[in-house]
N, CA, C, O and CB atoms as a CASP TS submission, in Angstrom:
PFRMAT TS
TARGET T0000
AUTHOR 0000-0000-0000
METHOD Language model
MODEL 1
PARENT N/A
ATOM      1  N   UNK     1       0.833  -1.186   0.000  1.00  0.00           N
ATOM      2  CA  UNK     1       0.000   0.000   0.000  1.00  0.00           C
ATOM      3  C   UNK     1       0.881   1.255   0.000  1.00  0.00           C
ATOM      4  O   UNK     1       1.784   1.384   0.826  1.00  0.00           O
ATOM      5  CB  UNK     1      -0.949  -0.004   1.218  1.00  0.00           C
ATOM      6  N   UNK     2       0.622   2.141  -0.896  1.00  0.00           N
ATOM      7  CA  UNK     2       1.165   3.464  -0.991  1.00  0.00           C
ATOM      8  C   UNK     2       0.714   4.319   0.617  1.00  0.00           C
ATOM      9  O   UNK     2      -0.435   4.525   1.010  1.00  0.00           O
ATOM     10  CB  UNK     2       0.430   4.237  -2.533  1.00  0.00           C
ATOM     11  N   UNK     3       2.037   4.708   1.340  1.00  0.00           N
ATOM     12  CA  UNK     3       1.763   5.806   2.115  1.00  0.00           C
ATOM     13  C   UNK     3       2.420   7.165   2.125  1.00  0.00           C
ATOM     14  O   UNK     3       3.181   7.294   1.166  1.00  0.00           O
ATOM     15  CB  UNK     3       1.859   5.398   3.187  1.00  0.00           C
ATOM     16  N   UNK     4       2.373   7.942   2.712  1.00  0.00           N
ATOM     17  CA  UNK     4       2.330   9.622   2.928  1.00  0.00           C
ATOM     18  C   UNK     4       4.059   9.283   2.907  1.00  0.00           C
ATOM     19  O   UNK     4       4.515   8.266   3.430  1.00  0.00           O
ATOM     20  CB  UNK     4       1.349  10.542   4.748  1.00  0.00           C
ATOM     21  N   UNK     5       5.026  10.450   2.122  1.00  0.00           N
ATOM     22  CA  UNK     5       6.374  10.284   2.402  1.00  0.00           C
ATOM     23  C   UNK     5       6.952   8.930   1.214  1.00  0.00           C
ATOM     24  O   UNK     5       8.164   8.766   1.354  1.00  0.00           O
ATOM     25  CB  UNK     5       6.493   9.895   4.211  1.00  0.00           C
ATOM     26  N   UNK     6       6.348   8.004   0.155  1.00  0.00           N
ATOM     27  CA  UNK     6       6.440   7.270  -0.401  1.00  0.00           C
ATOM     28  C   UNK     6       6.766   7.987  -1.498  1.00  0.00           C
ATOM     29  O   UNK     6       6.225   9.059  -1.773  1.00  0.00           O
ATOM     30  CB  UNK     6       5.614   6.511  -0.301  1.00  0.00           C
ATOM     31  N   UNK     7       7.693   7.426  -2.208  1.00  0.00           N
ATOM     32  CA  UNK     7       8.002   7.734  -3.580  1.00  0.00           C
ATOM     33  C   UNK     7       7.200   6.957  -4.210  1.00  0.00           C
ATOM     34  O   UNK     7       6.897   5.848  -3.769  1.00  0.00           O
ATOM     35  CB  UNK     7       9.345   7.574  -4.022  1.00  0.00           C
ATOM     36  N   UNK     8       6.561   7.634  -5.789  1.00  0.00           N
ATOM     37  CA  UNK     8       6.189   6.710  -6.291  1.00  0.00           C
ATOM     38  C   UNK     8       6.140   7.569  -8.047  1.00  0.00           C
ATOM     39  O   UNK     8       6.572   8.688  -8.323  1.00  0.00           O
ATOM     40  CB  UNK     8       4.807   6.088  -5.413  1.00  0.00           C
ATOM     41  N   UNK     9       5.764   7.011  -8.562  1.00  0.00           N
ATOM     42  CA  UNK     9       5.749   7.102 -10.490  1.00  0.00           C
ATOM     43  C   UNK     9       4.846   7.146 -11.245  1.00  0.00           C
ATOM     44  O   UNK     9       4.166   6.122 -11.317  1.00  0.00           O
ATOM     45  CB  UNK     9       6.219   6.121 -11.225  1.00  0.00           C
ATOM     46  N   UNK    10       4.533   8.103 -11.948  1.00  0.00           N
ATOM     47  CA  UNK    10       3.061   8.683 -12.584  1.00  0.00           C
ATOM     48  C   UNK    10       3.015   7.709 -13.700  1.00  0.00           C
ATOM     49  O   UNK    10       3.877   7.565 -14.566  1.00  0.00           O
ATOM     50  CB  UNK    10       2.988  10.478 -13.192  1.00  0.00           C
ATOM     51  N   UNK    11       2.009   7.123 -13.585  1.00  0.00           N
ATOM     52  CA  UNK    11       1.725   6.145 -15.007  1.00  0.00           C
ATOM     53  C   UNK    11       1.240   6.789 -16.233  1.00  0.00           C
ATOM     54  O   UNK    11       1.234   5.948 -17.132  1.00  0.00           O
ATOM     55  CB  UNK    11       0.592   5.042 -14.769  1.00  0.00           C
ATOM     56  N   UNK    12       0.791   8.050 -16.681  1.00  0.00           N
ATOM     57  CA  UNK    12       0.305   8.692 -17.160  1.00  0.00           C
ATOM     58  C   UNK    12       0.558  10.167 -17.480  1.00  0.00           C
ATOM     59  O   UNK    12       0.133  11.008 -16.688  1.00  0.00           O
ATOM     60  CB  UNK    12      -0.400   8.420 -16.747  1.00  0.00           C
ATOM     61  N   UNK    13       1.173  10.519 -18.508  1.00  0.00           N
ATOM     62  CA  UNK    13       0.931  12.145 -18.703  1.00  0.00           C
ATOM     63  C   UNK    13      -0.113  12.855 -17.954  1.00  0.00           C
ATOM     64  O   UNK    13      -1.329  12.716 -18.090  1.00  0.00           O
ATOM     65  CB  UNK    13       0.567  12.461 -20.108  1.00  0.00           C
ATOM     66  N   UNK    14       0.678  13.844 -16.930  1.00  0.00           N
ATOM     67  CA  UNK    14      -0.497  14.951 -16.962  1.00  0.00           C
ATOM     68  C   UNK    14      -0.008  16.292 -17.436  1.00  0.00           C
ATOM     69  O   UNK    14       0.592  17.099 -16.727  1.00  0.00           O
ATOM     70  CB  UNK    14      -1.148  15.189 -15.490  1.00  0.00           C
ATOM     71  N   UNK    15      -0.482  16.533 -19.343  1.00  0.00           N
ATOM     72  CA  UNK    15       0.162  17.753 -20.054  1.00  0.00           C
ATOM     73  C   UNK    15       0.206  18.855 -19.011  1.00  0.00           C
ATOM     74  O   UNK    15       1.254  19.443 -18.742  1.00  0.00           O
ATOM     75  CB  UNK    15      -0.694  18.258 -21.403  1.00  0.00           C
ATOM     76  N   UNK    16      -1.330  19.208 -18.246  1.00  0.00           N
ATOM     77  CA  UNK    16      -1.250  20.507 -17.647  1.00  0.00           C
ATOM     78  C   UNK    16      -0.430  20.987 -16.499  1.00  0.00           C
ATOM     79  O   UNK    16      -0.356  22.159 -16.130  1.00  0.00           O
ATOM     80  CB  UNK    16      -2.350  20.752 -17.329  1.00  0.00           C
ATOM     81  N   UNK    17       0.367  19.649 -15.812  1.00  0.00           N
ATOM     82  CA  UNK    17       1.425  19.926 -15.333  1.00  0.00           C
ATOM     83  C   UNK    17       2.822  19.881 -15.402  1.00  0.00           C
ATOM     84  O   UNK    17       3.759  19.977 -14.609  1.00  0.00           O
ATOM     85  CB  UNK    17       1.269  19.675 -14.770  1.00  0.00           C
ATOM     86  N   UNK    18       2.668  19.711 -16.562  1.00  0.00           N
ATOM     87  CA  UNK    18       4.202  19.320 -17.816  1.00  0.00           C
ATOM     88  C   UNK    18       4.975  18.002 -16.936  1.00  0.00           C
ATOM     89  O   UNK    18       6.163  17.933 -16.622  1.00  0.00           O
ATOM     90  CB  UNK    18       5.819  21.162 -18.003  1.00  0.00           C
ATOM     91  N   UNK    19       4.135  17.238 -16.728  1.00  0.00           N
ATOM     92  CA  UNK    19       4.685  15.820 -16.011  1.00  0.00           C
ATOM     93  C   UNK    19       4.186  14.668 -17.210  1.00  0.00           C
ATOM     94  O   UNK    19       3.174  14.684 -17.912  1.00  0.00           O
ATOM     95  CB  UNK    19       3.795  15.461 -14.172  1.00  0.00           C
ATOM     96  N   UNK    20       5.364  13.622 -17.148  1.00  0.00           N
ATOM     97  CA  UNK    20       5.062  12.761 -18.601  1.00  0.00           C
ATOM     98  C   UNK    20       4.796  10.602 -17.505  1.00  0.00           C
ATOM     99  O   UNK    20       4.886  10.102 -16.383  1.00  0.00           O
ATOM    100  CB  UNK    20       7.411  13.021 -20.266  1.00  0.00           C
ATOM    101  N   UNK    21       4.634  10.417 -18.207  1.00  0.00           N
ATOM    102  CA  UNK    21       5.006   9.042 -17.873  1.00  0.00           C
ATOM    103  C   UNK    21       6.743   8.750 -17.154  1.00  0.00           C
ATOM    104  O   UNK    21       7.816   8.930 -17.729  1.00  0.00           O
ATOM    105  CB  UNK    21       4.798   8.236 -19.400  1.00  0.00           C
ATOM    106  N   UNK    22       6.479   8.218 -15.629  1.00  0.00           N
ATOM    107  CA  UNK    22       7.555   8.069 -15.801  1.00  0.00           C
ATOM    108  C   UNK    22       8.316   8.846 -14.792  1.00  0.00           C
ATOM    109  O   UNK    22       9.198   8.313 -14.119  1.00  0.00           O
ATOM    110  CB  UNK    22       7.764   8.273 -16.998  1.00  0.00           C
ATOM    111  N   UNK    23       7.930  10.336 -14.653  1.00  0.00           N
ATOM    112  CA  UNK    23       8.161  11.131 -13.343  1.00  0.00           C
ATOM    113  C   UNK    23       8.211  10.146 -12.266  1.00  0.00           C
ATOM    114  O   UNK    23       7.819   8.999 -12.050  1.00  0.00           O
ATOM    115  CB  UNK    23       7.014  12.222 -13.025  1.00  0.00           C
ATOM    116  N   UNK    24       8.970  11.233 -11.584  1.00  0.00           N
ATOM    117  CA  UNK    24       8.913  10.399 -10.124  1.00  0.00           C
ATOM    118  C   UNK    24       8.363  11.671  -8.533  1.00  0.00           C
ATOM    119  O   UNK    24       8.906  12.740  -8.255  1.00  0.00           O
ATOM    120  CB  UNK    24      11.034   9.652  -9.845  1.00  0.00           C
ATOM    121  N   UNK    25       7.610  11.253  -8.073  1.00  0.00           N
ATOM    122  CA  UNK    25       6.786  12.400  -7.084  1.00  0.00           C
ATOM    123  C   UNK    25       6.914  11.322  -5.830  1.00  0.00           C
ATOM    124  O   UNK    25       6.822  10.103  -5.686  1.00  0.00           O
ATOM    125  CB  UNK    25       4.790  12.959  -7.634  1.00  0.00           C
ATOM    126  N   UNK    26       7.136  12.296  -5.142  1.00  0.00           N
ATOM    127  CA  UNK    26       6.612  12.089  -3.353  1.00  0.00           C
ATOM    128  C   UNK    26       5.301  12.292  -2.838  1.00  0.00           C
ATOM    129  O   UNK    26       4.720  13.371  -2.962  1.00  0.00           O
ATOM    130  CB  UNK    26       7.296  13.071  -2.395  1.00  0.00           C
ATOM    131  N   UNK    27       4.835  11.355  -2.297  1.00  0.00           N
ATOM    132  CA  UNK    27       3.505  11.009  -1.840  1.00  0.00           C
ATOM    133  C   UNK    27       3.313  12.109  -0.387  1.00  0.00           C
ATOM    134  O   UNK    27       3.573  11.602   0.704  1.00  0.00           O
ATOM    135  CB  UNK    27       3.441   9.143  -1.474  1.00  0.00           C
ATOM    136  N   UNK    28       2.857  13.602  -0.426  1.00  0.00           N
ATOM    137  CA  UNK    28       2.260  14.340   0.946  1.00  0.00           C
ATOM    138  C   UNK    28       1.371  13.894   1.426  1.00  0.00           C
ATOM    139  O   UNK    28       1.234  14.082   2.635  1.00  0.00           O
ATOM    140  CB  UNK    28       1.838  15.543   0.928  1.00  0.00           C
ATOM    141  N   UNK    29       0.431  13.153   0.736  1.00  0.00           N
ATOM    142  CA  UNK    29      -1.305  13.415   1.822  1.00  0.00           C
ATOM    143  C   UNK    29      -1.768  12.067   0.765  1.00  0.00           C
ATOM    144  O   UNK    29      -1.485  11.857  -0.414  1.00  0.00           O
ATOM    145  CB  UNK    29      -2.733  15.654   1.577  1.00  0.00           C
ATOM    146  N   UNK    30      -2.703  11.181   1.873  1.00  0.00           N
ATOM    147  CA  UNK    30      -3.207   9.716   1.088  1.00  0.00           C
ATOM    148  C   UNK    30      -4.720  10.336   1.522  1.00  0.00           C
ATOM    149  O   UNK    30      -4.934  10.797   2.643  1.00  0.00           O
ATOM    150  CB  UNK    30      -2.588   7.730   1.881  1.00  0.00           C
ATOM    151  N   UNK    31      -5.729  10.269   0.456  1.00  0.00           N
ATOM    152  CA  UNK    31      -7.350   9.984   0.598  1.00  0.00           C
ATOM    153  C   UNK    31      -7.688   8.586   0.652  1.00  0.00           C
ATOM    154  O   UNK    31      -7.192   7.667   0.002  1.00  0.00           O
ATOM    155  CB  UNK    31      -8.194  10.555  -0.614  1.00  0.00           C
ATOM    156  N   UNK    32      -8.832   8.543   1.735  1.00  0.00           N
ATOM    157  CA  UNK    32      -9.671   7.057   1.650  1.00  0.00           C
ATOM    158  C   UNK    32      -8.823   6.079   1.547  1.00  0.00           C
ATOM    159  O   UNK    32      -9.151   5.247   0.701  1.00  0.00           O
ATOM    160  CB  UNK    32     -10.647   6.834   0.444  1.00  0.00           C
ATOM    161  N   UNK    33      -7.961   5.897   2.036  1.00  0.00           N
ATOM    162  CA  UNK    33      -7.498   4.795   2.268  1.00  0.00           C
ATOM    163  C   UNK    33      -6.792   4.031   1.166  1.00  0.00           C
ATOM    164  O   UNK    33      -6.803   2.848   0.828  1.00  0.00           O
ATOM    165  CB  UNK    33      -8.427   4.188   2.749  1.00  0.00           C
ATOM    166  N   UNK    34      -5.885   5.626   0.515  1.00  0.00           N
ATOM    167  CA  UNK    34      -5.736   4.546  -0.318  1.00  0.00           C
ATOM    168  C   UNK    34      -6.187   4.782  -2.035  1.00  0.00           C
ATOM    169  O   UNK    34      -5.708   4.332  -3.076  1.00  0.00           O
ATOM    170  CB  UNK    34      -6.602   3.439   0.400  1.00  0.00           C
ATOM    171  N   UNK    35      -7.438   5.790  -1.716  1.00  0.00           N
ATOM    172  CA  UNK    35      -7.942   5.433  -3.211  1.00  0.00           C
ATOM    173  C   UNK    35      -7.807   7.045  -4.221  1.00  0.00           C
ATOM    174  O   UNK    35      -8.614   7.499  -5.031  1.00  0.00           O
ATOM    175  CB  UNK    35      -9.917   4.774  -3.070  1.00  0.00           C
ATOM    176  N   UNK    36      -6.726   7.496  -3.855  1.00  0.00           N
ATOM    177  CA  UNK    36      -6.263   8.960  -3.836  1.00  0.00           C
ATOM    178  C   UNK    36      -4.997   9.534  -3.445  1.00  0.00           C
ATOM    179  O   UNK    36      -4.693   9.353  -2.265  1.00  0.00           O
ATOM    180  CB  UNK    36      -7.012   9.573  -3.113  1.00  0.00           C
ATOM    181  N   UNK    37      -4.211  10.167  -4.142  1.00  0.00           N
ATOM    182  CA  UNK    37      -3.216  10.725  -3.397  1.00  0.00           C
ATOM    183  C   UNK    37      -3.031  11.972  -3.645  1.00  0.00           C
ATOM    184  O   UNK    37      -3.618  12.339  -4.663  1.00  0.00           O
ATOM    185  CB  UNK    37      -2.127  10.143  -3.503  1.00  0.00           C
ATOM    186  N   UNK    38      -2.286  12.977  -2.966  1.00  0.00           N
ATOM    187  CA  UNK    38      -1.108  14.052  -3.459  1.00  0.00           C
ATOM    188  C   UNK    38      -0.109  14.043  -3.366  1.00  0.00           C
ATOM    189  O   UNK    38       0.666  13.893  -2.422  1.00  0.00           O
ATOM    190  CB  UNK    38      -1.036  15.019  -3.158  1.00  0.00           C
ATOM    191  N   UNK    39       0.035  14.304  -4.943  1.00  0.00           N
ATOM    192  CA  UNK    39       1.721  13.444  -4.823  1.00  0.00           C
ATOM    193  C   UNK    39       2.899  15.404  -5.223  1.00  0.00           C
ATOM    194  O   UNK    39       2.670  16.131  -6.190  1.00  0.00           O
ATOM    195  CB  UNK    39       1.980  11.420  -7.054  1.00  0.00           C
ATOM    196  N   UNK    40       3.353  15.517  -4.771  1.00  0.00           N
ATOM    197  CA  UNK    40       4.554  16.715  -5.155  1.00  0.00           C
ATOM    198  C   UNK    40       5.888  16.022  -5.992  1.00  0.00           C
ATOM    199  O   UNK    40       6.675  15.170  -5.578  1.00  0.00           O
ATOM    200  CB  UNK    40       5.254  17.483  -3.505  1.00  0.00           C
ATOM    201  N   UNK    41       5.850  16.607  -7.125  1.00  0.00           N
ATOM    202  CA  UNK    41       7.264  16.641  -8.284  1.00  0.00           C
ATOM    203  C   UNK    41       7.900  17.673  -7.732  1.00  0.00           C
ATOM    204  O   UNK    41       7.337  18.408  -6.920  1.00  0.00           O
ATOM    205  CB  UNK    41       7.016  16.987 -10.079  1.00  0.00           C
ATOM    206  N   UNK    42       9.246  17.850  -8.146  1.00  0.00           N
ATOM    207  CA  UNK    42      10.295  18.539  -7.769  1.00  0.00           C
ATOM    208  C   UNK    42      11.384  18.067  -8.513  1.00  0.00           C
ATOM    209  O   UNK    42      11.571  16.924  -8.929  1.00  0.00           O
ATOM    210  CB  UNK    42      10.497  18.491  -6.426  1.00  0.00           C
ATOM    211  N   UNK    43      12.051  19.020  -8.633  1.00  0.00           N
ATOM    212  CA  UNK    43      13.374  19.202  -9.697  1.00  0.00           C
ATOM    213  C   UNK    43      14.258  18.359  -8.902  1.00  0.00           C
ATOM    214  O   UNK    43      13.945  17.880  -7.812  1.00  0.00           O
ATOM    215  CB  UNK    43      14.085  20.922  -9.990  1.00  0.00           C
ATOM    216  N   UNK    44      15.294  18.211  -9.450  1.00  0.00           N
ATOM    217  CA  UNK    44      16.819  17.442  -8.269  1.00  0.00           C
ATOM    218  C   UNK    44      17.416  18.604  -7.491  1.00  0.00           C
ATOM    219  O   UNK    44      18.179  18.489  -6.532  1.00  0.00           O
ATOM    220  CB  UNK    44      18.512  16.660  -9.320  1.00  0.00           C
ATOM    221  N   UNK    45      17.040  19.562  -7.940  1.00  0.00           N
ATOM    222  CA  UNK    45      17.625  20.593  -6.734  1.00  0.00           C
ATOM    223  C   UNK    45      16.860  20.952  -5.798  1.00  0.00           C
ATOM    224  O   UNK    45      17.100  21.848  -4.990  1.00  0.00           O
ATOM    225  CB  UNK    45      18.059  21.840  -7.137  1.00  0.00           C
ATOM    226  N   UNK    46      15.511  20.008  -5.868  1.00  0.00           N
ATOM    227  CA  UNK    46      14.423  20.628  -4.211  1.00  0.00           C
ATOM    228  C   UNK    46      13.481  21.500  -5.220  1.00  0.00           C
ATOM    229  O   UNK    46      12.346  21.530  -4.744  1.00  0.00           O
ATOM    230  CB  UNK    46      15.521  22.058  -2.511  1.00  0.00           C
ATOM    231  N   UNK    47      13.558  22.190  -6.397  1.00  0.00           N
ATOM    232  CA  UNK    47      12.430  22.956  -6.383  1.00  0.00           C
ATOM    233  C   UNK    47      11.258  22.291  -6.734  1.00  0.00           C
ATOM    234  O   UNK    47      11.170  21.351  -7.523  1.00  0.00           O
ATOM    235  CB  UNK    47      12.574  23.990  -7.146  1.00  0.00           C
ATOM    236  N   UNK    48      10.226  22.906  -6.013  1.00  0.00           N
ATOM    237  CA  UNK    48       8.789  22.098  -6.404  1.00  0.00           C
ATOM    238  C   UNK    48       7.702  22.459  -7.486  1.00  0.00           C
ATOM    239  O   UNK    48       6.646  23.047  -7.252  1.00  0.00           O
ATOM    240  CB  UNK    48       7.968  22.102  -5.228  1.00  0.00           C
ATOM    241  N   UNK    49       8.064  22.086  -8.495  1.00  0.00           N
ATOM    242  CA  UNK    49       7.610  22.039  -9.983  1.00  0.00           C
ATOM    243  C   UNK    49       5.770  22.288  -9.470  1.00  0.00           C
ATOM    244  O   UNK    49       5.208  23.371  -9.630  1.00  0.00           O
ATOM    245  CB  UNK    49       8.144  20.148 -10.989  1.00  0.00           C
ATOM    246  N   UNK    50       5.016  20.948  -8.807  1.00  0.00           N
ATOM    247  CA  UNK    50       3.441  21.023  -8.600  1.00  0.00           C
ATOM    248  C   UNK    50       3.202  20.080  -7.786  1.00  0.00           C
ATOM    249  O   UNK    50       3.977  19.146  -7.580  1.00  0.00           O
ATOM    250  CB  UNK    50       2.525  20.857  -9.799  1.00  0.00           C
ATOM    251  N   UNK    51       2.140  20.233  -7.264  1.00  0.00           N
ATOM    252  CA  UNK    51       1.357  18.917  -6.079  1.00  0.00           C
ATOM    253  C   UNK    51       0.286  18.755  -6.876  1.00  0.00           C
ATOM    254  O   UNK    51      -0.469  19.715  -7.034  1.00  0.00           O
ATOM    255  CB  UNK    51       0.768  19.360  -4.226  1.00  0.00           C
ATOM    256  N   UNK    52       0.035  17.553  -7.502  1.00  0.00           N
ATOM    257  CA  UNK    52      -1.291  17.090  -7.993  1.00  0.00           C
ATOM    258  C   UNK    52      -2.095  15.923  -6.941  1.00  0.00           C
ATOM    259  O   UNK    52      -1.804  15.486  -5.827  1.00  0.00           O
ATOM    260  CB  UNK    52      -0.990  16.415  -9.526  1.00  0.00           C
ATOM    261  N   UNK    53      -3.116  15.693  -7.783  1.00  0.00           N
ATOM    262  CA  UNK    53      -4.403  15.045  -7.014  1.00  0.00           C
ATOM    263  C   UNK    53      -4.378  14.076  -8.014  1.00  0.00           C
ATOM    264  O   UNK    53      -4.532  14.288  -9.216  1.00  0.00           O
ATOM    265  CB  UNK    53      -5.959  15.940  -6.771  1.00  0.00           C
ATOM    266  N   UNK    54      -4.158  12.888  -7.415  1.00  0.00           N
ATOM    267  CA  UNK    54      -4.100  11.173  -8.401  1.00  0.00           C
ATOM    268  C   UNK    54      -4.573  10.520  -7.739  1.00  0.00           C
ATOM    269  O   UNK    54      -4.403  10.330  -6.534  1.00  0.00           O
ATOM    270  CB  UNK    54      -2.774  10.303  -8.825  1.00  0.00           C
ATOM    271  N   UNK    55      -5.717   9.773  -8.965  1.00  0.00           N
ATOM    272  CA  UNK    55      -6.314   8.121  -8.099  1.00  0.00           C
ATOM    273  C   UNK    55      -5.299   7.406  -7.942  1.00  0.00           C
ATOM    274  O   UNK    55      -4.184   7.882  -8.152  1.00  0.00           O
ATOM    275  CB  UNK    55      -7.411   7.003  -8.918  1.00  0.00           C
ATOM    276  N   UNK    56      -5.398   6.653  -7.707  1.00  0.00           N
ATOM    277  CA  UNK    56      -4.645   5.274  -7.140  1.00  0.00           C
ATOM    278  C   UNK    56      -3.640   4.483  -8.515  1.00  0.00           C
ATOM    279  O   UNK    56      -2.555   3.908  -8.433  1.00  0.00           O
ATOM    280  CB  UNK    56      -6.127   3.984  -6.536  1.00  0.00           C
ATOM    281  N   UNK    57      -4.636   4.780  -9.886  1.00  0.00           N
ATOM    282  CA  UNK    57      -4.608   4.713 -11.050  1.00  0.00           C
ATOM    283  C   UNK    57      -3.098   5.292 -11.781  1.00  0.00           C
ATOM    284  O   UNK    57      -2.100   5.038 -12.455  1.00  0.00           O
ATOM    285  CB  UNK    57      -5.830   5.375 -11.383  1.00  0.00           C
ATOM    286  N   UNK    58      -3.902   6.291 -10.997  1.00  0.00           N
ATOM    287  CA  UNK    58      -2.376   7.230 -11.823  1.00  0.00           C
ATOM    288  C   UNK    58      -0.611   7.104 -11.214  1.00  0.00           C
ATOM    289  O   UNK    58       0.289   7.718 -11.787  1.00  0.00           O
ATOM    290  CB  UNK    58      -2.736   9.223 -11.543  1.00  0.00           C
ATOM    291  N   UNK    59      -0.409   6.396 -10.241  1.00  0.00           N
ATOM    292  CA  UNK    59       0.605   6.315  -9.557  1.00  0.00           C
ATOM    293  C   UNK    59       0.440   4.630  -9.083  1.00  0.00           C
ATOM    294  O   UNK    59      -0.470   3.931  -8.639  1.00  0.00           O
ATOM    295  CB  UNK    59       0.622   7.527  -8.422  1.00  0.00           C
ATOM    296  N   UNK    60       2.231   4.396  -9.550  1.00  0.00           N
ATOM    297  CA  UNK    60       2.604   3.119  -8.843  1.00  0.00           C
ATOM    298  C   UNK    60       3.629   3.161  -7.977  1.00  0.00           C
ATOM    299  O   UNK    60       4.285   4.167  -7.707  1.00  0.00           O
ATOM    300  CB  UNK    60       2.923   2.136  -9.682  1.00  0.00           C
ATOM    301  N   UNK    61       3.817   1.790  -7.418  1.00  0.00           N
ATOM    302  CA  UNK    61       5.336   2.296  -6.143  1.00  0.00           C
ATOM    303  C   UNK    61       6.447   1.559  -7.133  1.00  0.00           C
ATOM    304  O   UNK    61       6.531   0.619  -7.925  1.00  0.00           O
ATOM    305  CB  UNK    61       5.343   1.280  -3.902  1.00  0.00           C
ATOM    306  N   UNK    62       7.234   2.616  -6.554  1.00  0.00           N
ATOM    307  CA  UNK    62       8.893   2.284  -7.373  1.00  0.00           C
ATOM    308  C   UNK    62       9.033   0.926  -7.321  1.00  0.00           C
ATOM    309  O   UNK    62       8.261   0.298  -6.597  1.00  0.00           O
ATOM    310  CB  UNK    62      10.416   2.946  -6.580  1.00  0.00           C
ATOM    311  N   UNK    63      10.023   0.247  -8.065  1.00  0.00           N
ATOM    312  CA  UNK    63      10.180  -1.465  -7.685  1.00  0.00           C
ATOM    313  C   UNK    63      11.387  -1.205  -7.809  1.00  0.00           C
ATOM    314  O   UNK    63      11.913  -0.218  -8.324  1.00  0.00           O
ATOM    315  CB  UNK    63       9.551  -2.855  -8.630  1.00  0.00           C
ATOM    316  N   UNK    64      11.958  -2.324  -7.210  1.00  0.00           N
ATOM    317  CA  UNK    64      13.686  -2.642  -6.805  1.00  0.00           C
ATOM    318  C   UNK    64      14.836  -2.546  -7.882  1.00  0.00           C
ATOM    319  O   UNK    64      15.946  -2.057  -7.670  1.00  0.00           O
ATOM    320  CB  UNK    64      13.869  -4.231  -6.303  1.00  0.00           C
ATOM    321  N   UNK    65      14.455  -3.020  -8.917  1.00  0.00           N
ATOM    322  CA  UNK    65      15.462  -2.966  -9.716  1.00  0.00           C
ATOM    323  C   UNK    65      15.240  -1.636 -11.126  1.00  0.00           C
ATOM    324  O   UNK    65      15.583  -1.744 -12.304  1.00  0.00           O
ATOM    325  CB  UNK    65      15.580  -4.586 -10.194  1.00  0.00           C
ATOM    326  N   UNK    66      14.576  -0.490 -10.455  1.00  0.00           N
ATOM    327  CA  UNK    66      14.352   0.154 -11.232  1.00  0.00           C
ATOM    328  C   UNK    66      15.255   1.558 -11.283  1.00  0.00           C
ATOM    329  O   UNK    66      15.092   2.132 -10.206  1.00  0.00           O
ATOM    330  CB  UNK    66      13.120   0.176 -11.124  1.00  0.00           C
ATOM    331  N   UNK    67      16.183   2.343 -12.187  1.00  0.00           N
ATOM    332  CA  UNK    67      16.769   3.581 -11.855  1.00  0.00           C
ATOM    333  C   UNK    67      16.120   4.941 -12.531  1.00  0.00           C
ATOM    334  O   UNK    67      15.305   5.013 -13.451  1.00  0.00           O
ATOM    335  CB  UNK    67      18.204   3.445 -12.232  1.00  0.00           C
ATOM    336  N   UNK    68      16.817   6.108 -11.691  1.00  0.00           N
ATOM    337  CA  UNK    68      15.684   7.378 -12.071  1.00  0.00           C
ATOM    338  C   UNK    68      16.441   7.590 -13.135  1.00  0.00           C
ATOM    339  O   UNK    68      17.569   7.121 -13.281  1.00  0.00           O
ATOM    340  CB  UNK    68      15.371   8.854 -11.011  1.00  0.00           C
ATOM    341  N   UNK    69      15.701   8.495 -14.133  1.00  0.00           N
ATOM    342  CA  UNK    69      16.516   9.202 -15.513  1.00  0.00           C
ATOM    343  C   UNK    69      15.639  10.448 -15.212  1.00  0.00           C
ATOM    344  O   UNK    69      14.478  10.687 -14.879  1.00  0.00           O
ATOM    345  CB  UNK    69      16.327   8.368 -17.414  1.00  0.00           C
ATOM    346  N   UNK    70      17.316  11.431 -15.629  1.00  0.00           N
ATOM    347  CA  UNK    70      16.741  13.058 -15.751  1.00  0.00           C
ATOM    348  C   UNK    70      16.295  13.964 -17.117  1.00  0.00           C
ATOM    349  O   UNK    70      16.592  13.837 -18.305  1.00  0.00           O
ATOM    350  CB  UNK    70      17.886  13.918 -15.202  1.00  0.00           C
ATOM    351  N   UNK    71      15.749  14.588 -16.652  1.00  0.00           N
ATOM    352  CA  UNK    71      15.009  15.124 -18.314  1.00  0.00           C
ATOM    353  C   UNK    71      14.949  16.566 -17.637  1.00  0.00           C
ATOM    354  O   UNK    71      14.877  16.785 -16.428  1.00  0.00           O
ATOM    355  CB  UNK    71      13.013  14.299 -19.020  1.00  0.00           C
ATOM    356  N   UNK    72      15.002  17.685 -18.866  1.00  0.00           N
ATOM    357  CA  UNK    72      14.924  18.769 -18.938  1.00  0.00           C
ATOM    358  C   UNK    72      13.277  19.410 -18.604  1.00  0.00           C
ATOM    359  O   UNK    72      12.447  19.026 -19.429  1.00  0.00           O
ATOM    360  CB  UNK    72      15.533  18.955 -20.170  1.00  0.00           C
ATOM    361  N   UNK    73      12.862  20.120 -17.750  1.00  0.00           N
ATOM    362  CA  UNK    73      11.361  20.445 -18.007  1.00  0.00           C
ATOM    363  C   UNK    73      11.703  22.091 -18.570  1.00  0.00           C
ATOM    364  O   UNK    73      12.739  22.744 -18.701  1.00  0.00           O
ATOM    365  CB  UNK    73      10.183  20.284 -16.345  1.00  0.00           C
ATOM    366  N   UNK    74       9.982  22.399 -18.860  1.00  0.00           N
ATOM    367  CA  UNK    74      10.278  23.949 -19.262  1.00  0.00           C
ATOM    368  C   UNK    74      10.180  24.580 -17.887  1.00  0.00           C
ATOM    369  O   UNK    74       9.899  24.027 -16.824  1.00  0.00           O
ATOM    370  CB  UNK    74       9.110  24.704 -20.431  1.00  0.00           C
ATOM    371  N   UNK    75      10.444  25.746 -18.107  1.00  0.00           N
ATOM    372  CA  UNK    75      10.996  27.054 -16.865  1.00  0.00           C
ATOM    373  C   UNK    75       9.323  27.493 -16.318  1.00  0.00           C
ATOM    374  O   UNK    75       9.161  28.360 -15.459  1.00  0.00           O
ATOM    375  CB  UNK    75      12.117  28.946 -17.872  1.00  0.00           C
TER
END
């Protein structure tokens, strides 16, 4: 189960927050148990790009043998 402080990985483009498949966000705040999150993106230097609102759908938890890759966003 995904909790609060969890890294986890957007399965899905969301254009309006210039986040693609694949991002990686920190889990602030879990709804219902579970069936909801807010997850915060952030640059590698700490800045915080957006906090979105994802079902359960839209985010999975990292797995073990997986590594991050960096990509350029716009300003």
């Amino acid at each position: 189960m995904i909790k609060e402080l969890d890294t986890v990985v957007l399965t899905t483009d969301l254009a309006d927050h210039g986040l693609t498949t694949g991002d990686v966000g920190t889990v602030v705040l879990v709804h219902g148990n579970g069936q909801g999150f807010e997850v915060e993106f952030m640059t590698l230097e700490g800045a915080t790009l957006t906090v979105a609102s994802l079902g359960a759908a839209d985010v999975r938890t990292v797995d073990h043998n997986e590594i991050a890759h960096a990509r350029a966003v716009a300003a």
